[in-house]
N, C-alpha and C positions, 0 to 999 in steps of 0.2 A: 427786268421790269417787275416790279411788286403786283400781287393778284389781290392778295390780301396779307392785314397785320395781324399775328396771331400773338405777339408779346410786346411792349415795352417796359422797360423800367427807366428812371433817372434817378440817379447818383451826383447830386450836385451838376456840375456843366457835362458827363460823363452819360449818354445816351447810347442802348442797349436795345436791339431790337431781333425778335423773333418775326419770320413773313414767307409766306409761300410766295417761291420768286420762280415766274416762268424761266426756262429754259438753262435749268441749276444744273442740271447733271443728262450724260450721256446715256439716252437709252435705249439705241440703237446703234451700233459703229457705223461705220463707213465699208461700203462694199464695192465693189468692180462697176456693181451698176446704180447702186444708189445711194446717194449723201449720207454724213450722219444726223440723228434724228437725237433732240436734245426735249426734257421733262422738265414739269415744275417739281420743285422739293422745298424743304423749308430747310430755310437761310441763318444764319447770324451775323449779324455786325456792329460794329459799336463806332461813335465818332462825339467830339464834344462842341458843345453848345457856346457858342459865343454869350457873354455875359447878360449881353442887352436884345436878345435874343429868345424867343419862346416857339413851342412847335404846335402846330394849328392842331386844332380842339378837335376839327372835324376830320372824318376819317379818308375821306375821297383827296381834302385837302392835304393830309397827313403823307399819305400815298404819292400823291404830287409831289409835293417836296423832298420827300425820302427819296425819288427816282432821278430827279435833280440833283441832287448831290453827286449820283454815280458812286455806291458806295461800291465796297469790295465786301463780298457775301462771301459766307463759308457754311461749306455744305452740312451740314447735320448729323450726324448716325445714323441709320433708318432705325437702333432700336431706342434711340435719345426718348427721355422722357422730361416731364417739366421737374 
């Protein structure tokens, strides 16, 4: 689930998204007596735009729909810069 958007770009139908996405990476393992514990991290992923198609203005709305999709997120570097 998205926390917040830290980037988009469009490239014609080609959407590119930067977001702090709970529970991206492991940050605790698993142990004898207690579960593994998962962090937010910032994400990438990309998907394209059906033609007749536009993505909402607003950002709460944006968030919605990005989480809807179920995209596939990929983790970041921790030393990734823009």
């Amino acid at each position: 689930m998205i926390i917040s958007i830290d980037k988009i770009e469009e490239n014609k139908d080609l959407i590119s998204v930067i977001a702090l996405v709970e529970d991206a990476f492991l940050a605790y393992p698993q142990t004898y007596f207690d579960p593994p514990e998962y962090g937010p991290a910032l994400c990438q992923t990309s998907f394209y735009l059906d033609e007749d198609e536009n993505l909402p203005q607003d950002e709460n709305n944006l968030i919605k729909y990005l989480n809807e999709l179920n995209l596939d997120w990929q983790l970041l570097p921790k030393d990734w810069e823009y």
